[in-house]
Structure formats: C-alpha cells, structure tokens
PDB file of N, H, CA, C and O in Angstrom:
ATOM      1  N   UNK A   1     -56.303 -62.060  84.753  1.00  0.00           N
ATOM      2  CA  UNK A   1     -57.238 -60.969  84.927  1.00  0.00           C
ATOM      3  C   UNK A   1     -56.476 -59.655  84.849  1.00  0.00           C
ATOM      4  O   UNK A   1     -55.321 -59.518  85.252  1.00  0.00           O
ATOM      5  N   UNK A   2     -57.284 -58.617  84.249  1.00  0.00           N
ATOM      6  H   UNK A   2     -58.222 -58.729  83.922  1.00  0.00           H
ATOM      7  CA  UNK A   2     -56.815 -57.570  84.389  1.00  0.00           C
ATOM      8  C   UNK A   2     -57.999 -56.470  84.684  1.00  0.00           C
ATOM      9  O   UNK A   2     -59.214 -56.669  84.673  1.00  0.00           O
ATOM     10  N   UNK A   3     -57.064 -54.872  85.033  1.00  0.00           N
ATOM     11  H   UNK A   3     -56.077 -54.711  85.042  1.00  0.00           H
ATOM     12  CA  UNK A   3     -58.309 -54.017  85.110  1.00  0.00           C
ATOM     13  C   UNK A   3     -57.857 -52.569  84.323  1.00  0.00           C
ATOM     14  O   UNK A   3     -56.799 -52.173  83.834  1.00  0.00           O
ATOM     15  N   UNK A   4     -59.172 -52.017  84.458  1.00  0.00           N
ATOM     16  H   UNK A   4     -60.031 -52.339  84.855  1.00  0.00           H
ATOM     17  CA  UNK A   4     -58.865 -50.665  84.411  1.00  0.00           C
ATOM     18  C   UNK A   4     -59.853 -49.747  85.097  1.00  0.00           C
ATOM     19  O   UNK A   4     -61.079 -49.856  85.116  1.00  0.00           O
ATOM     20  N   UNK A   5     -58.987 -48.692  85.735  1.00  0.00           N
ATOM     21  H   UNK A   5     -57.991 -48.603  85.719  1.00  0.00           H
ATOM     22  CA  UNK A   5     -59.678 -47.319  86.450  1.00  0.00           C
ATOM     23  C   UNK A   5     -59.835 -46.093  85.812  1.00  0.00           C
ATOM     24  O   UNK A   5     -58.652 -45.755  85.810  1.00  0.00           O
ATOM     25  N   UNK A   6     -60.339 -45.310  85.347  1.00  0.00           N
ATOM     26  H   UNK A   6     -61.301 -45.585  85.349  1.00  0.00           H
ATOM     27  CA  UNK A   6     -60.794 -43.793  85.340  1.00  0.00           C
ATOM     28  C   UNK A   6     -61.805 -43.380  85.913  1.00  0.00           C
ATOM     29  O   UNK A   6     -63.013 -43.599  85.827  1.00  0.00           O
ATOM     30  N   UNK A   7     -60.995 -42.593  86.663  1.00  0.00           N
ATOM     31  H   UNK A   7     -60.013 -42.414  86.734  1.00  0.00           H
ATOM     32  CA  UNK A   7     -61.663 -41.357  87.734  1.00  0.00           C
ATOM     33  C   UNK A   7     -62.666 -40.626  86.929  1.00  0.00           C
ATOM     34  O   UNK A   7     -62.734 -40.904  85.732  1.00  0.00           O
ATOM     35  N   UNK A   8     -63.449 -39.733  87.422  1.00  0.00           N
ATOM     36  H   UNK A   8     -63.394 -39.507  88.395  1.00  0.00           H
ATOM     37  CA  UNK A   8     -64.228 -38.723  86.711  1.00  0.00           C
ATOM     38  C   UNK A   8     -63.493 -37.357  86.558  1.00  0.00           C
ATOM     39  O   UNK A   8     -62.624 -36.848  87.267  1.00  0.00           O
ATOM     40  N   UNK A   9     -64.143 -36.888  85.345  1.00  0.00           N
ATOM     41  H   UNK A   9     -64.848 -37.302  84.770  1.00  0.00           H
ATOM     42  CA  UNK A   9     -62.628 -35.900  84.947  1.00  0.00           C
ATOM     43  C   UNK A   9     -64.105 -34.592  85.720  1.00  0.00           C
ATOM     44  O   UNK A   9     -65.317 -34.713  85.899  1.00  0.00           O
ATOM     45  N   UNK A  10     -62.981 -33.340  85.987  1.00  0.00           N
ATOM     46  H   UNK A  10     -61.997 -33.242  85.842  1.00  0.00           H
ATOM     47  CA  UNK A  10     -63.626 -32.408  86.848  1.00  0.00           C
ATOM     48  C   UNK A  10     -62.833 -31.258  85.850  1.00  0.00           C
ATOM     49  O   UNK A  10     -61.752 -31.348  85.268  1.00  0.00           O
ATOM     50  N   UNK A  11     -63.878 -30.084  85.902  1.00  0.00           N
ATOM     51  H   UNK A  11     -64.756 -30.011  86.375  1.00  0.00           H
ATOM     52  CA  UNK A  11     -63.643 -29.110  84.505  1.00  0.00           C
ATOM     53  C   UNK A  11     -64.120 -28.094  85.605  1.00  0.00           C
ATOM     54  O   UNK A  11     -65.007 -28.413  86.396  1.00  0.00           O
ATOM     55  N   UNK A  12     -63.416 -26.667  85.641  1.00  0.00           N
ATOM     56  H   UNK A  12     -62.696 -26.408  84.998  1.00  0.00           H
ATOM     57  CA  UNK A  12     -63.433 -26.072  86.640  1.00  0.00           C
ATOM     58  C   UNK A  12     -64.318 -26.571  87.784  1.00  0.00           C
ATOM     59  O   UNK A  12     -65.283 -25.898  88.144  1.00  0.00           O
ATOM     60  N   UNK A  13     -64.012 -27.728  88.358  1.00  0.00           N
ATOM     61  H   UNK A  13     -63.227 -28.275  88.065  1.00  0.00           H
ATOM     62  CA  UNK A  13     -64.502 -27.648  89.868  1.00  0.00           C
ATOM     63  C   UNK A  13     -65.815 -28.647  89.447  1.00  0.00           C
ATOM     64  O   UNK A  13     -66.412 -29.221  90.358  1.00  0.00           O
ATOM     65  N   UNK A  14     -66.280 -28.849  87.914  1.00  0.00           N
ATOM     66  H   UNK A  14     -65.795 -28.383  87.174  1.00  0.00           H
ATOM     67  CA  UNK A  14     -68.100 -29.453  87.835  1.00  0.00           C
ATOM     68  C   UNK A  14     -67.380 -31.133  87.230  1.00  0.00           C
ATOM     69  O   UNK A  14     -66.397 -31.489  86.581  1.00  0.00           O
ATOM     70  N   UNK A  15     -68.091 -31.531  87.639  1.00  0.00           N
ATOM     71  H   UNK A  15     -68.890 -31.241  88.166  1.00  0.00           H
ATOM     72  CA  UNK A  15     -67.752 -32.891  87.521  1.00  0.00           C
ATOM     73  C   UNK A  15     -68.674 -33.506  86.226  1.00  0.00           C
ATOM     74  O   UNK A  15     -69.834 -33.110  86.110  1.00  0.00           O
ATOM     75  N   UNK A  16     -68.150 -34.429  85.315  1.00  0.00           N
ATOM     76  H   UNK A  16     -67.208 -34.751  85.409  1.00  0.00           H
ATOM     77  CA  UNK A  16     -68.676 -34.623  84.290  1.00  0.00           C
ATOM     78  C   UNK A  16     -69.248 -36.174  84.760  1.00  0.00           C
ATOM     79  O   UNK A  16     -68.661 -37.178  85.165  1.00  0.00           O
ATOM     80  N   UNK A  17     -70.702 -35.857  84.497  1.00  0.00           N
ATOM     81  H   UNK A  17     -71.179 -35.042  84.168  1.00  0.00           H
ATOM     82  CA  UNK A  17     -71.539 -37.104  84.744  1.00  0.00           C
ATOM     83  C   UNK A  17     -70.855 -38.299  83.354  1.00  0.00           C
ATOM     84  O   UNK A  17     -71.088 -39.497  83.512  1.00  0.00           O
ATOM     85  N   UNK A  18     -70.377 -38.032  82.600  1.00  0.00           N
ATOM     86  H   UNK A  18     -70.187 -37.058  82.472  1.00  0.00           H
ATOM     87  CA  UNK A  18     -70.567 -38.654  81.235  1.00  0.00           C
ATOM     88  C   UNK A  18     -68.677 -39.454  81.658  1.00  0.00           C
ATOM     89  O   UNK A  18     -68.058 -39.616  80.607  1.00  0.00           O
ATOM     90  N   UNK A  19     -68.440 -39.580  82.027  1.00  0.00           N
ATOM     91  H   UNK A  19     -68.942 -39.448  82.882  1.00  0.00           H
ATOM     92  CA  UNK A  19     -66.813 -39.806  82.561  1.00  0.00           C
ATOM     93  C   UNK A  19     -66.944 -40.974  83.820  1.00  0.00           C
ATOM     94  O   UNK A  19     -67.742 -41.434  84.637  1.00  0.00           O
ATOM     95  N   UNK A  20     -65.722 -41.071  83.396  1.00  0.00           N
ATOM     96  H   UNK A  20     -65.074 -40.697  82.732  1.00  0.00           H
ATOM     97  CA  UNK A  20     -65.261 -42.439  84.608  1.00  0.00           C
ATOM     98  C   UNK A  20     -65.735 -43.944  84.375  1.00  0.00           C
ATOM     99  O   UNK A  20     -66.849 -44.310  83.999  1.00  0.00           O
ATOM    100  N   UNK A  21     -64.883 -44.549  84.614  1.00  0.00           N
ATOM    101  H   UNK A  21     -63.978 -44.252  84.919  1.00  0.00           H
ATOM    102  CA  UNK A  21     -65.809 -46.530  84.755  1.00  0.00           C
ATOM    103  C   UNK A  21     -64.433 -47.468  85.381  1.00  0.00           C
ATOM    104  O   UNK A  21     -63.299 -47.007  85.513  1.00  0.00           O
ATOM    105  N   UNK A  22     -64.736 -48.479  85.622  1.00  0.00           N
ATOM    106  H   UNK A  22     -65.657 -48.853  85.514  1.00  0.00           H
ATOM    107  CA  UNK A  22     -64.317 -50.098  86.147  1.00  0.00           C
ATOM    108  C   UNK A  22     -64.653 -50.861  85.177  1.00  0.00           C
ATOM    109  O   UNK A  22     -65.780 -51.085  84.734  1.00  0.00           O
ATOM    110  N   UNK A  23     -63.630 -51.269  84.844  1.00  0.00           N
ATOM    111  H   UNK A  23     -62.714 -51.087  85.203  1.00  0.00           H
ATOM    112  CA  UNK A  23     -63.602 -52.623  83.986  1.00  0.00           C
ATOM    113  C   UNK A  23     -63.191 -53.240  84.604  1.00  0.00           C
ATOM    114  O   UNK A  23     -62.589 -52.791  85.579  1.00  0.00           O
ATOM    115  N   UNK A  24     -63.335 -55.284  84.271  1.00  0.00           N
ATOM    116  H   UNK A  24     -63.824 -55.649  83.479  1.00  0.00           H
ATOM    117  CA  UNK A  24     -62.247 -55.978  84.710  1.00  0.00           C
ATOM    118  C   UNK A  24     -62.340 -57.329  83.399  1.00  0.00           C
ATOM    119  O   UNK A  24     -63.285 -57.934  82.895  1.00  0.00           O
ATOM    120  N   UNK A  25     -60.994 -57.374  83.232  1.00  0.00           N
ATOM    121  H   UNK A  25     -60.226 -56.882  83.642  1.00  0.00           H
ATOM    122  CA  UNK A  25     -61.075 -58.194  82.156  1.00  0.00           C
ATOM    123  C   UNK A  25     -60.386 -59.556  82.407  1.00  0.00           C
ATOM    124  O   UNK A  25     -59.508 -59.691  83.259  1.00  0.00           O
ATOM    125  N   UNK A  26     -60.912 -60.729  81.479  1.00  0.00           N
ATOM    126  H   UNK A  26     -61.626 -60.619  80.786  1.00  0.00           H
ATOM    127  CA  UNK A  26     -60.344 -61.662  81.718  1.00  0.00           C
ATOM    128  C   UNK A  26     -59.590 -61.839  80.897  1.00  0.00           C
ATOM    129  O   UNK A  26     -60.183 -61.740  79.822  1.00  0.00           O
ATOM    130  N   UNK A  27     -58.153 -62.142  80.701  1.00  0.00           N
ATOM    131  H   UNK A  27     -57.672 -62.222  81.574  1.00  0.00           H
ATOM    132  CA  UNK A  27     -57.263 -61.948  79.698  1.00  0.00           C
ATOM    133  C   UNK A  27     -56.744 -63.592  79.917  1.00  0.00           C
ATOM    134  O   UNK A  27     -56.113 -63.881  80.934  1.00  0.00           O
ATOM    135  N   UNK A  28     -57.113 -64.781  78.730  1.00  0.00           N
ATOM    136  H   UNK A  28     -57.626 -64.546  77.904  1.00  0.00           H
ATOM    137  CA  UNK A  28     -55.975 -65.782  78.510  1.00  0.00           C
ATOM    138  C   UNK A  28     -54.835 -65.119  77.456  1.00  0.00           C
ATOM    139  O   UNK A  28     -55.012 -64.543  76.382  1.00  0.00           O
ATOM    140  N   UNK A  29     -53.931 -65.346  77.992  1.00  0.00           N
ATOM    141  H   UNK A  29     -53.787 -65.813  78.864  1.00  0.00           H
ATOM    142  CA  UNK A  29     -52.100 -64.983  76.650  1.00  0.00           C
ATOM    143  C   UNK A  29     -51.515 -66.101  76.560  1.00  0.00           C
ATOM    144  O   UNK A  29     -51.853 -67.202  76.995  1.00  0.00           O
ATOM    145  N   UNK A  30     -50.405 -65.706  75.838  1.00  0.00           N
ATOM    146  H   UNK A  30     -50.130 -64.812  75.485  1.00  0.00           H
ATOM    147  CA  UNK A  30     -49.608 -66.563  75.182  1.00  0.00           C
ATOM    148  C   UNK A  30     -48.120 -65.887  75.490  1.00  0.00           C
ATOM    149  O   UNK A  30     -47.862 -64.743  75.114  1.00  0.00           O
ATOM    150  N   UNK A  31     -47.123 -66.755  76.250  1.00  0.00           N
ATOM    151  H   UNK A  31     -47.333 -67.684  76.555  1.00  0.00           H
ATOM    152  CA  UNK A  31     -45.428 -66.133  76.336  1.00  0.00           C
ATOM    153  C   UNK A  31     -44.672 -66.658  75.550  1.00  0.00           C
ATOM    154  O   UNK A  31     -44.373 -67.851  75.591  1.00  0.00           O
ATOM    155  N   UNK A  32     -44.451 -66.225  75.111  1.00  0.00           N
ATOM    156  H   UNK A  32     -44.693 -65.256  75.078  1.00  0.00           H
ATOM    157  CA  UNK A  32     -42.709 -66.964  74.783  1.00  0.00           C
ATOM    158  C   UNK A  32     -41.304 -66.463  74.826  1.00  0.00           C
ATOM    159  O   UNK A  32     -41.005 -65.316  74.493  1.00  0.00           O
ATOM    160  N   UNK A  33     -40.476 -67.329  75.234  1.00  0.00           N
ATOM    161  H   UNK A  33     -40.719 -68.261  75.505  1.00  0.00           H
ATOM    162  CA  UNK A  33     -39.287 -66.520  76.234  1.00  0.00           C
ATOM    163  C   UNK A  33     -38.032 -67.714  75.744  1.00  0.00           C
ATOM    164  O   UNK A  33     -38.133 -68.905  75.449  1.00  0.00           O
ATOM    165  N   UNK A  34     -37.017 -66.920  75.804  1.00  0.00           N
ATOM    166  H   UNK A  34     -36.935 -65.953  76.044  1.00  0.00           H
ATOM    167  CA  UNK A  34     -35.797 -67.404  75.399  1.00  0.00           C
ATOM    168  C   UNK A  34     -35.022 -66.774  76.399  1.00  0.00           C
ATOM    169  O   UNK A  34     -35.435 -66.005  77.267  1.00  0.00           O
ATOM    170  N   UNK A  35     -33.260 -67.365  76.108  1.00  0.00           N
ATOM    171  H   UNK A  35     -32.925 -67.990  75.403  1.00  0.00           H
ATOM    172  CA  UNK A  35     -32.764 -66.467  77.376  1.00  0.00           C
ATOM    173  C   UNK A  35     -32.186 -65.028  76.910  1.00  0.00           C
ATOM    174  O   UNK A  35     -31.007 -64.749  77.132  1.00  0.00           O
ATOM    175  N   UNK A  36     -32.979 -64.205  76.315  1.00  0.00           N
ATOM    176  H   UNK A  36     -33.936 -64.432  76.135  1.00  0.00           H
ATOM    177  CA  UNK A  36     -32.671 -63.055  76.055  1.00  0.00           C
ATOM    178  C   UNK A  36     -33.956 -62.367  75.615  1.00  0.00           C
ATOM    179  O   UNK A  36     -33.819 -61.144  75.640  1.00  0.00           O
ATOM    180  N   UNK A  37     -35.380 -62.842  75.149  1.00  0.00           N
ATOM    181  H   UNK A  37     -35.492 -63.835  75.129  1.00  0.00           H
ATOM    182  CA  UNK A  37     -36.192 -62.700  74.495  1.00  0.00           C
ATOM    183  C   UNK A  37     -37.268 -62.985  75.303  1.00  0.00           C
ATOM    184  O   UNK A  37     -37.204 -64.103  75.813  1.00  0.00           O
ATOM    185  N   UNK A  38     -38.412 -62.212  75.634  1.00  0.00           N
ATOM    186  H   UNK A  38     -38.464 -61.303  75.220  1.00  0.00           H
ATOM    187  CA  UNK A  38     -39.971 -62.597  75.865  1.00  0.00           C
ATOM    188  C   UNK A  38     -40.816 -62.034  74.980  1.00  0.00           C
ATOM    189  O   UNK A  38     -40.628 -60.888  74.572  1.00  0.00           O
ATOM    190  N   UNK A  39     -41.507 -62.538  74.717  1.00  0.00           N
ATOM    191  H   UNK A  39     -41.660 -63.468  75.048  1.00  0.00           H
ATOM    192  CA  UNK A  39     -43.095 -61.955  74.126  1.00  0.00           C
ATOM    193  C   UNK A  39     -44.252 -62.229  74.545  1.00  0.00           C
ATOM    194  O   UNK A  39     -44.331 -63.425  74.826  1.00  0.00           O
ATOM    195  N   UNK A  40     -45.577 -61.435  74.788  1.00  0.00           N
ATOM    196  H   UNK A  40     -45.512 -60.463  74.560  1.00  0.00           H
ATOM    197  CA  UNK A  40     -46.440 -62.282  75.712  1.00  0.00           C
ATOM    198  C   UNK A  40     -47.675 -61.602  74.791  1.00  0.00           C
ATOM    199  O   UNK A  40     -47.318 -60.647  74.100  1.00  0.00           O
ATOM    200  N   UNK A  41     -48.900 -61.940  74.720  1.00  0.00           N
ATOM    201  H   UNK A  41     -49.190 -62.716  75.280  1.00  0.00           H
ATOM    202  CA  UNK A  41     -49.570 -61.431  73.586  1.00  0.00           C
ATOM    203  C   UNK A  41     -50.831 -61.749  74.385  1.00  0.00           C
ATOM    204  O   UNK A  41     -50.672 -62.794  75.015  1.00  0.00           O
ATOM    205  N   UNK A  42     -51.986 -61.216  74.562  1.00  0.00           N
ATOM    206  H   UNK A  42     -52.115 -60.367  74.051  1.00  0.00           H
ATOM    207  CA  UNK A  42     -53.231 -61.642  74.997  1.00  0.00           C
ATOM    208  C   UNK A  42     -54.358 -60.235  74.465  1.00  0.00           C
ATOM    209  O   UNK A  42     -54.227 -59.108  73.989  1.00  0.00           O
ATOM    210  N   UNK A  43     -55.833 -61.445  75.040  1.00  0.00           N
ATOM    211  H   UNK A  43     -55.939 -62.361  75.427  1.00  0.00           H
ATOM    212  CA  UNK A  43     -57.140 -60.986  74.419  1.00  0.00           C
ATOM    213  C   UNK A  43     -57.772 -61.540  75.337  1.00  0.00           C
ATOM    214  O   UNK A  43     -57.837 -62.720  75.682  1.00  0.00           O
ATOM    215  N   UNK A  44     -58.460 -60.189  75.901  1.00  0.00           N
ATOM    216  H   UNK A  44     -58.407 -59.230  75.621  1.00  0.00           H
ATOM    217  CA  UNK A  44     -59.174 -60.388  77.389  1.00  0.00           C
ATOM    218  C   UNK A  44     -60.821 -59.563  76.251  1.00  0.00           C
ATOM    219  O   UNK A  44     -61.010 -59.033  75.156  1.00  0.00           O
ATOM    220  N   UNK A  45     -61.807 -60.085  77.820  1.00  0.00           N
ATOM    221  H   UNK A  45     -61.653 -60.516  78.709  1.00  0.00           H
ATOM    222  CA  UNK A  45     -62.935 -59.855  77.265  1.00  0.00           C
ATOM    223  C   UNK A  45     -63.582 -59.249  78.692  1.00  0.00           C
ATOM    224  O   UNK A  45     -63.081 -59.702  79.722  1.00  0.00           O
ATOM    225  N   UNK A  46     -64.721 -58.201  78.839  1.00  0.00           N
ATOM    226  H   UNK A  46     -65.128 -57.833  78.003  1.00  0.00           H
ATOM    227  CA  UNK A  46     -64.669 -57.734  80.092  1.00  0.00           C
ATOM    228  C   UNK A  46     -66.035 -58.401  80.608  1.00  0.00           C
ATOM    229  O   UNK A  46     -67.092 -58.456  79.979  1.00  0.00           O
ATOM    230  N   UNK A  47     -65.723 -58.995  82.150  1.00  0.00           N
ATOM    231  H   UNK A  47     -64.864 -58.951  82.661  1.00  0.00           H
ATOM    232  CA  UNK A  47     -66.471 -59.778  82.959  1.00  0.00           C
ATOM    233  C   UNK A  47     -67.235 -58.804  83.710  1.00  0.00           C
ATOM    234  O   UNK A  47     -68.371 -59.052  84.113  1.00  0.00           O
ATOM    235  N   UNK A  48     -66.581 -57.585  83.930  1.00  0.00           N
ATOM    236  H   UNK A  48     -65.658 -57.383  83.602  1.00  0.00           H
ATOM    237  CA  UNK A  48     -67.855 -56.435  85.104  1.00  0.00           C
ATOM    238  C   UNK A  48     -67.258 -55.308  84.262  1.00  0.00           C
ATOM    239  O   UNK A  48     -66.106 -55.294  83.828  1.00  0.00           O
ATOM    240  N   UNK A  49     -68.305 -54.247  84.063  1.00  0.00           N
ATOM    241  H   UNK A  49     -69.241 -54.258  84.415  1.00  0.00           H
ATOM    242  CA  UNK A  49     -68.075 -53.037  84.041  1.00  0.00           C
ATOM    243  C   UNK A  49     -69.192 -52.134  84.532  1.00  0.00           C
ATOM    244  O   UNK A  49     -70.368 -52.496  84.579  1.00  0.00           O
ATOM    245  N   UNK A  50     -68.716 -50.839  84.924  1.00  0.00           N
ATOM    246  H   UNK A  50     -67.761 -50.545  84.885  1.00  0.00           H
ATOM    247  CA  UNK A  50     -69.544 -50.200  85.556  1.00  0.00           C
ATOM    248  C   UNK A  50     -68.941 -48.501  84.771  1.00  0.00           C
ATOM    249  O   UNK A  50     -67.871 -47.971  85.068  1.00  0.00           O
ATOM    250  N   UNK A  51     -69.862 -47.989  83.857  1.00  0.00           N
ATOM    251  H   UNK A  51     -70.731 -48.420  83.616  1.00  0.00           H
ATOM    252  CA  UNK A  51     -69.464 -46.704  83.786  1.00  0.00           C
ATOM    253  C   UNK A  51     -70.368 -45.853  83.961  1.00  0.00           C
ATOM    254  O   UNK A  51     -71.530 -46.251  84.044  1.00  0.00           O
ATOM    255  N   UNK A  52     -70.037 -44.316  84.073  1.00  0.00           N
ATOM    256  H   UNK A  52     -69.093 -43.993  84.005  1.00  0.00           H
ATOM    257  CA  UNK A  52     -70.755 -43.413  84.871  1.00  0.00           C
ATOM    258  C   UNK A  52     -71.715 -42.722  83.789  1.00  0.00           C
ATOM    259  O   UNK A  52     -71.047 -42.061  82.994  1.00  0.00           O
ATOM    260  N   UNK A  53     -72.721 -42.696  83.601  1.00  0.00           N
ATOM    261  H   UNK A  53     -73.264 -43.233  84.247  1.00  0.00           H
ATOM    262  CA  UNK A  53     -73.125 -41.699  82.340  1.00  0.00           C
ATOM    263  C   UNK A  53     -73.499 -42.274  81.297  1.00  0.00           C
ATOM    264  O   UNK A  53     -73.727 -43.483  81.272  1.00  0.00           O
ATOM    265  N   UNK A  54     -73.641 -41.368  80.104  1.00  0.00           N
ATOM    266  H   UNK A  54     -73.456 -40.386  80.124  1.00  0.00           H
ATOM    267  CA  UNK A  54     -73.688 -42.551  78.376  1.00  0.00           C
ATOM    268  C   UNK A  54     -72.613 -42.578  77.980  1.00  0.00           C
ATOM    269  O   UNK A  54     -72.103 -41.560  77.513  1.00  0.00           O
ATOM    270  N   UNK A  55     -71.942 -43.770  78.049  1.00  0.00           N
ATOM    271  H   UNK A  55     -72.357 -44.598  78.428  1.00  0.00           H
ATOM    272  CA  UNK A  55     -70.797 -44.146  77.632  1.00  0.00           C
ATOM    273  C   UNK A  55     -70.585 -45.401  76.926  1.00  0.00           C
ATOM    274  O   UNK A  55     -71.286 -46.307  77.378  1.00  0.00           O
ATOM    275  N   UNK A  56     -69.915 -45.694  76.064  1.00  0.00           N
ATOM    276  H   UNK A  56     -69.345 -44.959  75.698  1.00  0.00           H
ATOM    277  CA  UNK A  56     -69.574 -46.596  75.433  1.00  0.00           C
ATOM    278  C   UNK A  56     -69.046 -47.923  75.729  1.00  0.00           C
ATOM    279  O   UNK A  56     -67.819 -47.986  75.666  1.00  0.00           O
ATOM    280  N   UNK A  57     -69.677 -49.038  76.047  1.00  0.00           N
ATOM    281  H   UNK A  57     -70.675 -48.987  76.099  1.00  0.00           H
ATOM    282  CA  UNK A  57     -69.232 -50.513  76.444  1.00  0.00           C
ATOM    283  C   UNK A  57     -67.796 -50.975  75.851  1.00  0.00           C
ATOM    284  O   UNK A  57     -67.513 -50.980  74.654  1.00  0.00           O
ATOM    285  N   UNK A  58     -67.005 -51.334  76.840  1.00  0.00           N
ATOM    286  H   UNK A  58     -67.235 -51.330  77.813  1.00  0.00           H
ATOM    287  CA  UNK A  58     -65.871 -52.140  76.059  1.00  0.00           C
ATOM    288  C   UNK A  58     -66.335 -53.469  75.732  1.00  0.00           C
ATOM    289  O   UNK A  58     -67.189 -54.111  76.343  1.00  0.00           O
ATOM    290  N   UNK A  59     -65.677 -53.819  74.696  1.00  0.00           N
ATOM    291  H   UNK A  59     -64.983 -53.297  74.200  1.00  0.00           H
ATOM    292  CA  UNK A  59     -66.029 -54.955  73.932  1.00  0.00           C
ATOM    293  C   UNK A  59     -64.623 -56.082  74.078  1.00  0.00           C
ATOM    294  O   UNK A  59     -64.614 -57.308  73.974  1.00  0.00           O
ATOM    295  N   UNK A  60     -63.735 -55.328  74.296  1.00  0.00           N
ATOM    296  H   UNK A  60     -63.742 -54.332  74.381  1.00  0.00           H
ATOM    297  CA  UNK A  60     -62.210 -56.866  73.984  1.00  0.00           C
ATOM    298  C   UNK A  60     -61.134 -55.656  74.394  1.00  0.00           C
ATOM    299  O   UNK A  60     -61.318 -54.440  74.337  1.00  0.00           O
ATOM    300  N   UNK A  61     -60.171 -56.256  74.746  1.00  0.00           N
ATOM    301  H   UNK A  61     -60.022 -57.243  74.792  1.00  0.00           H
ATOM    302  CA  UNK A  61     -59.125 -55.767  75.823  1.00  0.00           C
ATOM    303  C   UNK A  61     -57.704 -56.528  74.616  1.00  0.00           C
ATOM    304  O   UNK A  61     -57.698 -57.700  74.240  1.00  0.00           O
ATOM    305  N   UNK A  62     -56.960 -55.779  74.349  1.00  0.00           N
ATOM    306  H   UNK A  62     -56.964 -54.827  74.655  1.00  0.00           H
ATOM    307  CA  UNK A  62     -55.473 -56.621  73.216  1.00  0.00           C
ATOM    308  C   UNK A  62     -54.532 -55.838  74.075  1.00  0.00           C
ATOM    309  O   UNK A  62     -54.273 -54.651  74.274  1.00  0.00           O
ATOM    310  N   UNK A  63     -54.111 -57.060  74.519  1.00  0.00           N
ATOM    311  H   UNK A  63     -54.321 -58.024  74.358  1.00  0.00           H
ATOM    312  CA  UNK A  63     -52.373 -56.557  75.108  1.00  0.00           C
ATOM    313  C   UNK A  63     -51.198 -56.996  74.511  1.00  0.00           C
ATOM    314  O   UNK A  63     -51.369 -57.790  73.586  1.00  0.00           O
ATOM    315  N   UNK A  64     -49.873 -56.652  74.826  1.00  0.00           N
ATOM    316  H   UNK A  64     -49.734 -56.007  75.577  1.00  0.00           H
ATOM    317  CA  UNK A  64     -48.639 -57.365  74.191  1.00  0.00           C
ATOM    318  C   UNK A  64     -47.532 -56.379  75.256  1.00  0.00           C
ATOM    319  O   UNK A  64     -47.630 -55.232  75.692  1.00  0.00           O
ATOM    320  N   UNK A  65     -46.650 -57.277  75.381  1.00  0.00           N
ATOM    321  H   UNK A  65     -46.570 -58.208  75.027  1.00  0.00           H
ATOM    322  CA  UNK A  65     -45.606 -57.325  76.283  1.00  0.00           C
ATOM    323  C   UNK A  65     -44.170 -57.796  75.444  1.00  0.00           C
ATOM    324  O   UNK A  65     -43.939 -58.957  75.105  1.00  0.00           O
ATOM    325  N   UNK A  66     -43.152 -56.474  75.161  1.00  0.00           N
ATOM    326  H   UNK A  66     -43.339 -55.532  75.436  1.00  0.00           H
ATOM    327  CA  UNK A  66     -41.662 -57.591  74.451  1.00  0.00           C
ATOM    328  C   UNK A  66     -41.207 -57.061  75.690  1.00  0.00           C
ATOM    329  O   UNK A  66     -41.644 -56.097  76.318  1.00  0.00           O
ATOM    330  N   UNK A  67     -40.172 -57.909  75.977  1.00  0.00           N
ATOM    331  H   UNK A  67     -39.816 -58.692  75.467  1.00  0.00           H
ATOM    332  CA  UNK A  67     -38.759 -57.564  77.021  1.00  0.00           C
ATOM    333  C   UNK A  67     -37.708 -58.175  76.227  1.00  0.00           C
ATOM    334  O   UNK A  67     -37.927 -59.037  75.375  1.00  0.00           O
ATOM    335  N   UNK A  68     -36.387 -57.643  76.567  1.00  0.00           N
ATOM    336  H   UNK A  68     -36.210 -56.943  77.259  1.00  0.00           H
ATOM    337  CA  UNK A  68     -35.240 -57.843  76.279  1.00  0.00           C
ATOM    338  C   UNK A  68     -34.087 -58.169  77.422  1.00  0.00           C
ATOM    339  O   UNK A  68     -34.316 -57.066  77.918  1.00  0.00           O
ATOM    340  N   UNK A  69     -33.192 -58.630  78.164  1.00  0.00           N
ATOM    341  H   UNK A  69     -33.006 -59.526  77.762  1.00  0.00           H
ATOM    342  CA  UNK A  69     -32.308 -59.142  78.506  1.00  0.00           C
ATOM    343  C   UNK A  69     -31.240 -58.697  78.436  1.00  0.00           C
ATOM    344  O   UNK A  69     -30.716 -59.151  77.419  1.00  0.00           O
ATOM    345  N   UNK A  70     -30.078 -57.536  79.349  1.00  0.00           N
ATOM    346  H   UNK A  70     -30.503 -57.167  80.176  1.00  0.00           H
ATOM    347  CA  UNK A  70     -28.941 -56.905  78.343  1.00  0.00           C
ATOM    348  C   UNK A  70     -27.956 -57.830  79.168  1.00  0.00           C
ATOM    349  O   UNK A  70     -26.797 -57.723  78.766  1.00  0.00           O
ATOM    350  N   UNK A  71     -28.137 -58.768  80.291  1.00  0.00           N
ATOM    351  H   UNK A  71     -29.078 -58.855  80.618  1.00  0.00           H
ATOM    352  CA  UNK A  71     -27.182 -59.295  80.946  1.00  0.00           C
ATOM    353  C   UNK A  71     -27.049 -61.285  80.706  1.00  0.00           C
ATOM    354  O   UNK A  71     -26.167 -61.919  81.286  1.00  0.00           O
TER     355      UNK A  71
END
C-alpha cells in the first residue's frame, strides 16, 4: 500500500476550493536485488480517494526504486 497527501494550496490568505485530496493505493511490485544491485518496479491502483473540488480522479499509481551498494 501506498499514499498520497496534498494540503489545500492558500493564495493570499483564500483557500482554493479546487485543491487538495487523499489517495491510497494498492501497489503489487516486483524486486530484484543482488549484492550490489536492487530494482523494485510497481503499479498500484487507488482503493479510496477523496478530493476537494473539481478535480481529476487518479487512475494508476507507477513507481520504481534503483539502489546501489558502495560497501
């Protein structure tokens, strides 16, 4: 699982109805790791969202993760 937050953005002091939401996504991935090497790759899809205003639905969530090892 994963998420995401944005606050409502505020423009001298007025707060924009059209701003802000909660997502939460369900993300299955894929790792692969050596002893110097990871890669992790996923595609989440969102289970709750809640945004403030007319705003645009998320549809699919793409992540990716490399790490490296210098020791």
């Amino acid at each position: 699982m994963d998420g995401l937050y944005v606050a409502q953005a505020k423009i001298n002091g007025i707060t924009n109805p059209n701003s802000g939401k909660n997502v939460v996504y369900l993300v299955p991935s894929l790792r692969l790791v050596s002893e110097k090497f990871s890669l992790q790759v996923g595609m989440g899809v969102p289970i709750m969202q809640q945004a403030n205003g007319n705003q645009p639905q998320e549809d699919y969530y793409l992540g990716g993760l490399i790490s490296l090892s210098f020791f």
